[in-house]
C-alpha positions as CSV (number, residue, x, y, z in Angstrom):
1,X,-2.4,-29.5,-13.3
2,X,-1.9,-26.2,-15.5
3,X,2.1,-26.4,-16.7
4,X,4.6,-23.3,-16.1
5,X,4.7,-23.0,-19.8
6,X,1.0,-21.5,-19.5
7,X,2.8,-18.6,-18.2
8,X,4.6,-16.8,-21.0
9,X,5.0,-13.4,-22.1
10,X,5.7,-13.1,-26.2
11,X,9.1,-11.1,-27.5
12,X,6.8,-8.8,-29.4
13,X,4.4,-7.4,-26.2
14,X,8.0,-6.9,-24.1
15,X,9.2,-4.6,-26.7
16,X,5.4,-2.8,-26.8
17,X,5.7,-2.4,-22.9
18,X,9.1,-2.0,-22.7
19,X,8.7,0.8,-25.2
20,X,6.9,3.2,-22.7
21,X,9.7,3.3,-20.5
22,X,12.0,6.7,-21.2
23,X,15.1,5.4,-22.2
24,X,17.8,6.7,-24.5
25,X,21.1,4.9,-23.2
26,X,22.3,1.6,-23.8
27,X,21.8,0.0,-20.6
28,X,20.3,-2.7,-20.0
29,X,19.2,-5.1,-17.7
30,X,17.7,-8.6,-17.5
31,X,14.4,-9.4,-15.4
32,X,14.2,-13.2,-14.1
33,X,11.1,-15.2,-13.5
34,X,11.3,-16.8,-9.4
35,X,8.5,-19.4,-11.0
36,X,11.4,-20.9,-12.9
37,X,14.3,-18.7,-12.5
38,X,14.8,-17.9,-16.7
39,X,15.2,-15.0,-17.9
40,X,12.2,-12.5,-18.9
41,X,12.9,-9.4,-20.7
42,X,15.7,-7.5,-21.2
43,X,14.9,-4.3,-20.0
44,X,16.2,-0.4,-21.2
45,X,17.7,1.5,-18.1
46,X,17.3,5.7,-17.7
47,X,19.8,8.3,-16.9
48,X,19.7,10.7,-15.1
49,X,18.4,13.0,-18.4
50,X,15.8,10.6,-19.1
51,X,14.4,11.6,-15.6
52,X,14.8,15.0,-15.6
53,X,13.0,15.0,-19.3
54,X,10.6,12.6,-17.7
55,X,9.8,15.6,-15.4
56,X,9.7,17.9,-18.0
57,X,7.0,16.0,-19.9
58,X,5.3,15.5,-17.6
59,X,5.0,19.0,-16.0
60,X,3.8,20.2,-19.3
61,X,1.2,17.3,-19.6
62,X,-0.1,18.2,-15.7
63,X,-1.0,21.7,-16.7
64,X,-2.8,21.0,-19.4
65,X,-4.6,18.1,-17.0
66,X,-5.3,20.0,-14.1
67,X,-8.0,22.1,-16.3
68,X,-9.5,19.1,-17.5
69,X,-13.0,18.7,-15.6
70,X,-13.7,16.3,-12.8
71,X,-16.4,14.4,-14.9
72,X,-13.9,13.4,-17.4
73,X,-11.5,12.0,-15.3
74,X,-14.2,10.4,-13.5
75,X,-15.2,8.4,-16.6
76,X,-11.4,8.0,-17.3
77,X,-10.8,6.0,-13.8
78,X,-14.3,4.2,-14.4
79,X,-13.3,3.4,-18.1
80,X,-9.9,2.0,-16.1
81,X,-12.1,-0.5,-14.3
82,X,-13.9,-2.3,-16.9
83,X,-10.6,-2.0,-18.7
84,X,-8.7,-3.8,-15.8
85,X,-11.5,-6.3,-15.6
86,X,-11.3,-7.3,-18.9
87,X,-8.2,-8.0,-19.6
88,X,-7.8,-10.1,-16.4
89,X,-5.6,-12.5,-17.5
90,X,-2.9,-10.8,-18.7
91,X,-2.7,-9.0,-15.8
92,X,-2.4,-12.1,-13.9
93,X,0.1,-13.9,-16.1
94,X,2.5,-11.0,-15.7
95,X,2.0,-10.4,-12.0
96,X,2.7,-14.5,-11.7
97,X,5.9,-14.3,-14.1
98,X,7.4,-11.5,-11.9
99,X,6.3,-11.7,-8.5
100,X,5.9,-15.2,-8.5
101,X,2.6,-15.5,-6.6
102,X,-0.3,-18.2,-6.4
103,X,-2.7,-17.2,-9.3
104,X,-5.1,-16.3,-6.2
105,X,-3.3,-14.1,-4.6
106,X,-2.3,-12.2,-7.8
107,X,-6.1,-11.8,-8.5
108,X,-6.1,-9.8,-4.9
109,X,-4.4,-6.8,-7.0
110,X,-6.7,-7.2,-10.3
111,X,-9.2,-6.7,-7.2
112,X,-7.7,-4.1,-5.9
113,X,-6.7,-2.5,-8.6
114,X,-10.0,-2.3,-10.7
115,X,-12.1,-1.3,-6.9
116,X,-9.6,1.9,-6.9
117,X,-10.3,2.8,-10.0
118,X,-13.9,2.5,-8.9
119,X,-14.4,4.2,-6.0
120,X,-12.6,7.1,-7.0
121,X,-14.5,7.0,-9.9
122,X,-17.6,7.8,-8.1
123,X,-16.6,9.6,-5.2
124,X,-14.1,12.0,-6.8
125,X,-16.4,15.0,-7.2
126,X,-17.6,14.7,-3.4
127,X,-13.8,14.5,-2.2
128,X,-12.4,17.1,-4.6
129,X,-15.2,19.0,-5.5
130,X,-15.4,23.0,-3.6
131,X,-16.4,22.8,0.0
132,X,-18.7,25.6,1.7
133,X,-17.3,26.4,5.0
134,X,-18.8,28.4,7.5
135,X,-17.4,31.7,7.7
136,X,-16.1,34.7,10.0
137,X,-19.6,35.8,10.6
138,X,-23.1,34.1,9.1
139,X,-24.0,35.7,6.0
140,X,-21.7,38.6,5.5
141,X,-18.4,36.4,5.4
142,X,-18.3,33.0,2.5
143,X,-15.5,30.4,2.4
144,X,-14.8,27.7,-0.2
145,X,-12.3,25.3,-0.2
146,X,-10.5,23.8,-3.1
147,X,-8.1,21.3,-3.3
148,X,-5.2,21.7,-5.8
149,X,-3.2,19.3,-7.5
150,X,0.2,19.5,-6.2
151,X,1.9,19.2,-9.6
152,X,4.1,16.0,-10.5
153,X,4.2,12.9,-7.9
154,X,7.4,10.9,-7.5
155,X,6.0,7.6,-7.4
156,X,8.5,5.0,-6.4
157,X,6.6,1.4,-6.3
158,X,8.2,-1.8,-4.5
159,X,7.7,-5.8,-6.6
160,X,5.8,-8.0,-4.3
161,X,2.8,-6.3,-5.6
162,X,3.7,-5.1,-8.9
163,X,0.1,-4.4,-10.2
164,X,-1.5,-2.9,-7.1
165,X,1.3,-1.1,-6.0
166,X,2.1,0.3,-9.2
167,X,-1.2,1.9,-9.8
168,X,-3.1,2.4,-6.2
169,X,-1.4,5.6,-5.2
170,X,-0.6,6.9,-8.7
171,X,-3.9,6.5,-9.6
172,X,-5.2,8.8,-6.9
173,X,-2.7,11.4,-7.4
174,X,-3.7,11.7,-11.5
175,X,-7.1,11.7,-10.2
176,X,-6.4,14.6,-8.4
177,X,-5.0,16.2,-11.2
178,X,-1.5,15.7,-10.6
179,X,1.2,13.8,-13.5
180,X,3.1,11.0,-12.0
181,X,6.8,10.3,-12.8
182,X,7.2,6.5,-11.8
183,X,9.7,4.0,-11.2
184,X,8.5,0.7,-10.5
185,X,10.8,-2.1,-9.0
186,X,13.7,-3.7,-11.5
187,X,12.5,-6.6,-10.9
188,X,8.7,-6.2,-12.2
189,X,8.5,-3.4,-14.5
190,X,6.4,-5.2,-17.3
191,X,3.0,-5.5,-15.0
192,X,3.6,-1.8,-14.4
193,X,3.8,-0.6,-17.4
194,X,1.0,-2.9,-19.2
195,X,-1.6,-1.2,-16.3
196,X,-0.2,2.0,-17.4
197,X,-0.8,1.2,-21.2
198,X,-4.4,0.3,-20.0
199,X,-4.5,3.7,-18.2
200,X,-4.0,5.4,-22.2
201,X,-6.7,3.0,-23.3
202,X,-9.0,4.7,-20.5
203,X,-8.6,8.2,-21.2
204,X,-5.6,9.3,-19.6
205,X,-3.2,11.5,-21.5
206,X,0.0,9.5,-22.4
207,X,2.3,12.0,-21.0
208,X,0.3,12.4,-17.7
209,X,2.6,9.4,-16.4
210,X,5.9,9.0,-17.0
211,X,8.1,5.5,-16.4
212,X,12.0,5.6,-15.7
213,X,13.5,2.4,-15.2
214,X,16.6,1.6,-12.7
215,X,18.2,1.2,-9.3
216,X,16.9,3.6,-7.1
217,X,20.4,4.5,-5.9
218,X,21.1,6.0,-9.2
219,X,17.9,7.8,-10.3
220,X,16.2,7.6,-7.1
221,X,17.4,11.3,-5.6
222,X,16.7,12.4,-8.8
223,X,13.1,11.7,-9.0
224,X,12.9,13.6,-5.5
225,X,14.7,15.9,-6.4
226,X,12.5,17.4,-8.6
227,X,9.2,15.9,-7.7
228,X,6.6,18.1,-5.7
229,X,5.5,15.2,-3.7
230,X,6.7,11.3,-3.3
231,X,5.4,8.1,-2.8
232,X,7.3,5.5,-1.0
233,X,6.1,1.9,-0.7
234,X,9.2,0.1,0.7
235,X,11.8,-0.7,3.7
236,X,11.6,1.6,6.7
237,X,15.4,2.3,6.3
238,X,14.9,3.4,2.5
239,X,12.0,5.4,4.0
240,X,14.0,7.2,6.3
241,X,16.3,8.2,3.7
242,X,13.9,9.4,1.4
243,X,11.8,11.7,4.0
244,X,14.8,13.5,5.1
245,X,15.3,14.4,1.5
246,X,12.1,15.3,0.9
247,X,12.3,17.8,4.1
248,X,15.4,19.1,2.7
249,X,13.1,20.5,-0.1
250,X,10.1,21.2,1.9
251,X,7.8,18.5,0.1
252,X,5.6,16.6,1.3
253,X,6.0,12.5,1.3
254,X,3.8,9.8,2.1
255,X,5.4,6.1,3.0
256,X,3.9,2.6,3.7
257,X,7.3,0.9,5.1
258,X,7.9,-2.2,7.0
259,X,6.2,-4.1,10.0
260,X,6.4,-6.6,12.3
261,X,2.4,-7.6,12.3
262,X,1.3,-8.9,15.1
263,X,-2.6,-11.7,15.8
264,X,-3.6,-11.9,18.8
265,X,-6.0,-14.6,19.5
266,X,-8.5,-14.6,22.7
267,X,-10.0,-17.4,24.5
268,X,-12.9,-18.2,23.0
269,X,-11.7,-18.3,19.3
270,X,-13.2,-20.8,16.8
271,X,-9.9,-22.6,16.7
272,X,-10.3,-24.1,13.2
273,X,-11.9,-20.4,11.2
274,X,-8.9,-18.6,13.1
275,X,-6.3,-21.6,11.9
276,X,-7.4,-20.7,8.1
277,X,-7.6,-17.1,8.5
278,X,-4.1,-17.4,9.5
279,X,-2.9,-19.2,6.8
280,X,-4.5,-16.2,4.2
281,X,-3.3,-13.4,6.8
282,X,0.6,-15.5,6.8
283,X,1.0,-17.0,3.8
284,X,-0.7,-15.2,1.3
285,X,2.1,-13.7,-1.6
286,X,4.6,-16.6,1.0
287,X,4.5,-13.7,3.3
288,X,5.8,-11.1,0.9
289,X,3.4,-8.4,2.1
290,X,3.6,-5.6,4.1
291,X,0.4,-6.3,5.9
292,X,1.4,-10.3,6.4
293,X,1.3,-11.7,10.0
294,X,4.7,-12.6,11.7
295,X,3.8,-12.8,15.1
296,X,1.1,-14.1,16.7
297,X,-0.3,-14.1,20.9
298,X,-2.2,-17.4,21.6
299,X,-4.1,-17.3,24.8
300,X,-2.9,-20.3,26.9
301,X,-6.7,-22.3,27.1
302,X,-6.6,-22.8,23.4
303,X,-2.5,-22.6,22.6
304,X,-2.0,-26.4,22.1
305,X,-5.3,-27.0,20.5
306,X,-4.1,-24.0,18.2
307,X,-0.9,-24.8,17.3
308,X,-1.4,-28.6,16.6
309,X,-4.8,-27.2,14.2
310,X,-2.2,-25.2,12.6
311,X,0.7,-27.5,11.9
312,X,-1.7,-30.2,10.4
313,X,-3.4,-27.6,8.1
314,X,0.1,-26.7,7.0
315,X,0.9,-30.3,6.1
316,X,-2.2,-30.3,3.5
317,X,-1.5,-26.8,2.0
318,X,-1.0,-26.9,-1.9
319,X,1.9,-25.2,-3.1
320,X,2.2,-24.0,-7.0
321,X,4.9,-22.5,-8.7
322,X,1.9,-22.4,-12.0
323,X,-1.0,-21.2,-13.2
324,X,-3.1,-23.3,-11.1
325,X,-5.8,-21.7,-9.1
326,X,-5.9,-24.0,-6.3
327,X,-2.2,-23.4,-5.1
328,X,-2.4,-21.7,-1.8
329,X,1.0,-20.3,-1.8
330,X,3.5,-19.4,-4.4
331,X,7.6,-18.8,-4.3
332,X,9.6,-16.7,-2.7
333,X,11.3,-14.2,-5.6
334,X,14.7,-13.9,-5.3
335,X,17.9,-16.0,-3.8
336,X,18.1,-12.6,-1.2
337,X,14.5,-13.3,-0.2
338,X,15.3,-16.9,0.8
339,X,18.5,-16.4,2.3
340,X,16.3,-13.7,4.7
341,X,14.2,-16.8,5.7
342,X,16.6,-19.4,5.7
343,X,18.6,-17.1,8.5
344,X,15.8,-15.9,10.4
345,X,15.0,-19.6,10.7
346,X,18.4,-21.1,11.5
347,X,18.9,-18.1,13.8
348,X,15.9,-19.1,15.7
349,X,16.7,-22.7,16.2
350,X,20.4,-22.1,17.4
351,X,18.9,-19.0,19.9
352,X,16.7,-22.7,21.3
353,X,13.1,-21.9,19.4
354,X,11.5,-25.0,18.0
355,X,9.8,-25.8,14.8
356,X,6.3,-26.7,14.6
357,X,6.2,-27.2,10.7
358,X,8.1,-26.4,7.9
359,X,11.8,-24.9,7.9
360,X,13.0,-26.2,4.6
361,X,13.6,-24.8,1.2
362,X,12.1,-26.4,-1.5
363,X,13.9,-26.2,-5.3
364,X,12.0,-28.7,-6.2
365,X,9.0,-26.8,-6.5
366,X,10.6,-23.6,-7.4
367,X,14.2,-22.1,-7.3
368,X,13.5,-20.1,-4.4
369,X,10.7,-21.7,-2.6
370,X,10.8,-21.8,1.0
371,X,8.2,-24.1,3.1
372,X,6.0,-21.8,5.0
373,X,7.3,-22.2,8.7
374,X,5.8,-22.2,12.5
375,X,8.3,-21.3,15.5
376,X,7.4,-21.3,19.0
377,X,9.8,-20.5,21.7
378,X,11.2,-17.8,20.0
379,X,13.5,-16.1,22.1
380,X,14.0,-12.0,22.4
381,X,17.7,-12.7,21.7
382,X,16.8,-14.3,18.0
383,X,16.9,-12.6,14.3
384,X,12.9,-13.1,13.9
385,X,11.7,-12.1,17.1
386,X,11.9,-8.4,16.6
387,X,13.0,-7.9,12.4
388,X,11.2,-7.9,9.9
389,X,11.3,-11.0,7.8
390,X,9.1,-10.5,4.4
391,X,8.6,-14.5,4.4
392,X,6.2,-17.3,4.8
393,X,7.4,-17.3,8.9
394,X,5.8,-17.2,11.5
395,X,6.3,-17.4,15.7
396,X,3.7,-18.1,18.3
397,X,3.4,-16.7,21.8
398,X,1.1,-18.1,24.3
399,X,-0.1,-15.8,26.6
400,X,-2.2,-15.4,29.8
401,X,-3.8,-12.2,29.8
402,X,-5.4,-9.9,27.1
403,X,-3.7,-7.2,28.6
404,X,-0.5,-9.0,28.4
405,X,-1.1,-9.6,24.8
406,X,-1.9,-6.3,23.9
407,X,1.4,-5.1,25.6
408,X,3.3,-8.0,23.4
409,X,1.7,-6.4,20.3
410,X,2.8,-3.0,20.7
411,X,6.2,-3.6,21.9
412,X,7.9,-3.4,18.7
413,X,9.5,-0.1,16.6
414,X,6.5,-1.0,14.0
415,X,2.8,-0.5,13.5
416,X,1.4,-1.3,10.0
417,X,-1.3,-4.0,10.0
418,X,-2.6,-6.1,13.5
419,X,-5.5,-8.8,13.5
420,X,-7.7,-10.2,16.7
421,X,-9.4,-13.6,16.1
422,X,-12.1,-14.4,19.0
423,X,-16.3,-13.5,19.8
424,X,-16.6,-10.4,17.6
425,X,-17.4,-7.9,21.1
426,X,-14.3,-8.7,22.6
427,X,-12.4,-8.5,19.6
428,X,-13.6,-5.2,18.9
429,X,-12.6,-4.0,22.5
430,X,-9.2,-5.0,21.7
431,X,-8.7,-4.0,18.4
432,X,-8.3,-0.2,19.4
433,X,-5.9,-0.5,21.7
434,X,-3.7,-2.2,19.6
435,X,-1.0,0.8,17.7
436,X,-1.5,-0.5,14.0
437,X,-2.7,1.6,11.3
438,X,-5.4,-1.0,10.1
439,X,-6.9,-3.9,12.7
440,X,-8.8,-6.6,11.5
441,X,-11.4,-8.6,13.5
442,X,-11.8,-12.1,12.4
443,X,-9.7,-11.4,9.3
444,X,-5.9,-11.1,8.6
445,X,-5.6,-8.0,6.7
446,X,-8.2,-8.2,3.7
447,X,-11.4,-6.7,6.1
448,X,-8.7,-3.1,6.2
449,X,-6.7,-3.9,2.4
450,X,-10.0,-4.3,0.6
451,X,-12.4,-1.5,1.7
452,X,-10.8,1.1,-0.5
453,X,-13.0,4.1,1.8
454,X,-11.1,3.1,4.6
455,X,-7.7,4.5,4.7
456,X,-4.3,2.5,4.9
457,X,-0.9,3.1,6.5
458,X,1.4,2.5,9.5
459,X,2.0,4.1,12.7
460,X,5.5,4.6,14.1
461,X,8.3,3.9,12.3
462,X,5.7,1.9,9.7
463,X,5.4,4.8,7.6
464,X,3.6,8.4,7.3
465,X,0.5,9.4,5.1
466,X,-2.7,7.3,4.5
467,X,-3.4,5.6,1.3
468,X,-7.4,4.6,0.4
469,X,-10.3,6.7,0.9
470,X,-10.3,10.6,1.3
471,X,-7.4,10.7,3.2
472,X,-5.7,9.2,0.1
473,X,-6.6,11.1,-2.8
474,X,-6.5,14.3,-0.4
475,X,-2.3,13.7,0.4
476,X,-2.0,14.4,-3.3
477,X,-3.3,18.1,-2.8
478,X,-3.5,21.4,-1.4
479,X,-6.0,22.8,0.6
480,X,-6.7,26.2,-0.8
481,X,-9.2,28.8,1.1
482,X,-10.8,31.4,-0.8
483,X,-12.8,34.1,1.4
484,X,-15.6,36.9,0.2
485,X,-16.9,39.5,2.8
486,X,-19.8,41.3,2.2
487,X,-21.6,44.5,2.9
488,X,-19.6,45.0,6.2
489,X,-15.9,44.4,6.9
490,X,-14.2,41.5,8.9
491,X,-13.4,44.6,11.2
492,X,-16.5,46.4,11.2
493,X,-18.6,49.1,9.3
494,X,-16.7,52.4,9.4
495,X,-19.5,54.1,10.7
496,X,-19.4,52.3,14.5
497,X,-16.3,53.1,17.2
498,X,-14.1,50.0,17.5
499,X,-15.6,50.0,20.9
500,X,-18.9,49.9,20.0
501,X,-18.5,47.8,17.0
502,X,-16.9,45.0,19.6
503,X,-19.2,45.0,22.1
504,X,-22.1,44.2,19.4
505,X,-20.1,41.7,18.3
506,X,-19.9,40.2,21.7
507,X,-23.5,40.2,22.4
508,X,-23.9,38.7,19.0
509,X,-21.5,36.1,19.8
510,X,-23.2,35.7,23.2
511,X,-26.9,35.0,21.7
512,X,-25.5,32.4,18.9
513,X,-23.8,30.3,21.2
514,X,-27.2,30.5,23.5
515,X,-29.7,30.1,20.1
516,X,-27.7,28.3,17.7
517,X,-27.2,24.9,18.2
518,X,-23.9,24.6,15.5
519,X,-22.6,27.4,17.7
């Protein structure tokens, strides 16, 4: 089995990365690894200049960009995807050594990453490029839209997914022609900034995206105070925070927070394809994701059956703290994230719920491992039953009715990411009535995650603004109108009486709606 060792990052390409963050003070700070818990890099921490000059930089750098040509910045973000691609492993080393991931699951954001890149790579001219829109009357009256760039985006990124994260939503808003002042997470800055590096390699201007580095308590109302858009991927209190900032200023904001996912699984399920699907839609990233399941409805006919499928599968899961590509789940990355867990978990069990599988930490595998962990009879009165936990937990609900189960499912504050596991009609039925951003059928959240046209985000207090598709590059711009009137004036030659001039416009108006089938 491939050693931690494999894992390693030299001296000399942490200064190279490091070197693109803007920096000038003395302050520093020290990243650690979860896979073993030693030290990474020592890494050079902004002031409050730095930022502003980050801002400066780049506001210089986005002029210049917003005249550069849709085609080259289409083969910039296609360049980025063979780029991506390529160097692979790299990528996957450092997403490992900070985030402390299975090797699968950090491949999900070299995935994602390089598909972004992609598909707005070939799509950007259709989004972006001037619409016709029909005008005030056929002919006489033309309308394009264009979409401008709104100028620099904040882009504050979170580090359970340090590579997609960092690059998803800053990639759209350069592709829109906006610069992008960015601070990534403390805790994984290097797989940030070695994307970005790959991003100069592509095409993109260097000064087109700027990196500050520190606590967002400190720098954090900077950036948005001088951004002229943000993008938030984090906890639904630091949300909160950040879009009543952002409407002090009058500036628009777009936020993936937290959520309390729910699975609801009908009678009729394949019991053992729905028992894997949950381990990918629970477990993957040990439940570090946004998206990841936390609670899930069981219709009573198959509950047992269910649960006992799921404990045993849990007792032959691989677990990897390494390199190797068959571990199913990785570590936890910090001592906070387990002592999250480790509460939610003893909480439960003194508030009377029961442990189907797991419930332990594991050092032994990694400093902050934690088992991945089944409750049932979770009661309302528990830590876990209505909070967020960000872990490999889970807590099953049997249920008798669908409409009961739906019901269950939407009674929660959140709305990010649902799944339904049963016969593919009845799923779909369901799936719309659930109030989740993305629903998956027969899938935890990859189906939603991974089809980069269809756009991402969370209802209710799970956020505002989409990312993915149209909706995604759009958020980063604004819709400009630009009319021409022809021959006759909006209100009507000068040599017709308003009167008369009216009622032919009514009889006009009359015989389109009767002719035309667009009227």
């Amino acid at each position: 089995m491939p050693d931690v060792a494999q894992i390693t990052v030299s001296p000399a390409r942490i200064a190279e990365l490091t070197a693109l963050i803007r920096a000038t003070g003395t302050e520093t700070r020290t990243t650690v690894t979860p896979l073993t818990g030693a030290d990474i890099a020592t890494v050079p921490v902004s002031t409050e200049q730095d930022v502003l000059d980050a801002f400066a930089v780049a506001r210089v750098a986005q002029r210049a960009w917003a005249r550069t040509s849709l085609r080259r910045r289409k083969r910039a973000l296609l360049r980025l995807h063979d780029l991506i691609l390529k160097n692979r492993e790299e990528l996957l080393d450092l997403v490992q050594l900070e985030s402390g991931k299975a090797r699968a699951h950090a491949f999900d954001e070299v995935l994602h990453t390089a598909l972004t890149g992609r598909y707005y790579g070939r799509r950007l001219s259709r989004i972006l490029g001037p619409h016709r829109i029909a005008g005030a009357y056929p002919v006489l009256t033309g309308i394009r839209q264009y979409h401008q760039p709104k100028g620099v985006v904040g882009l504050i990124t979170p580090w359970n997914y340090p590579l997609s994260m960092a690059l998803v939503d800053g990639l759209a808003a350069v592709a829109a022609g906006n610069a992008v002042v960015h601070k990534p997470d403390s805790q994984a800055p290097l797989t940030a900034l070695a994307i970005i590096q790959l991003m100069h390699r592509a095409g993109f201007p260097k000064d087109l995206w700027q990196v500050v580095s520190g606590a967002g308590s400190t720098i954090g109302s900077t950036i948005i105070d001088n951004s002229d858009y943000i993008c938030f991927t984090g906890s639904t209190a630091t949300g909160k925070r950040i879009a009543a900032q952002c409407s002090e200023r009058l500036i628009g904001c777009s936020l993936e927070l937290g959520g309390k996912n729910p699975m609801i699984v009908l009678p009729g399920a394949d019991v053992q394809k729905t028992v894997e699907g949950t381990i990918n839609a629970a477990f993957s990233s040990a439940g570090q994701l946004c998206v990841s399941i936390e609670r899930i409805y069981v219709h009573e006919s198959i509950y047992d059956q269910y649960r006992d499928a799921l404990a045993e599968r849990l007792e032959r899961l691989s677990y990897g703290a390494n390199a190797d590509w068959e571990a199913e789940m990785g570590t936890l990355v910090s001592p906070a994230q387990l002592a999250t867990i480790e509460k939610h978990v003893a909480d439960a069990i003194d508030h009377g719920a029961t442990v189907v599988s797991g419930g332990r930490a594991r050092p032994d595998i990694a400093p902050w491992f934690h088992e991945p962990t089944v409750l049932e009879n979770v009661p309302e009165t528990a830590l876990c039953f209505a909070e967020e936990t960000f872990g490999p937990l889970v807590s099953l609900y049997p249920y008798r009715g669908v409409g009961e189960a739906i019901a269950q499912a939407n009674d929660t504050v959140y709305g990010l990411n649902a799944s339904v596991w049963g016969p593919v009609r009845r799923a779909r039925k369901v799936a719309p009535r659930i109030q989740a951003g993305t629903v998956n059928v027969n899938e935890g959240f990859a189906a939603t995650f991974g089809s980069i046209g269809a756009p991402m985000g969370g209802m209710k207090q799970s956020g505002t603004g989409r990312r993915q598709g149209a909706e995604g590059l759009l958020r980063f711009t604004e819709s400009q109108s630009v009319g021409v009137q022809r021959l006759v004036p909006v209100g009507g030659p000068p040599q017709l009486s308003k009167r008369t001039f009216t009622t032919v416009l009514t009889v006009g108006l009359v015989l389109m709606r009767r002719f035309s089938r667009k009227a």
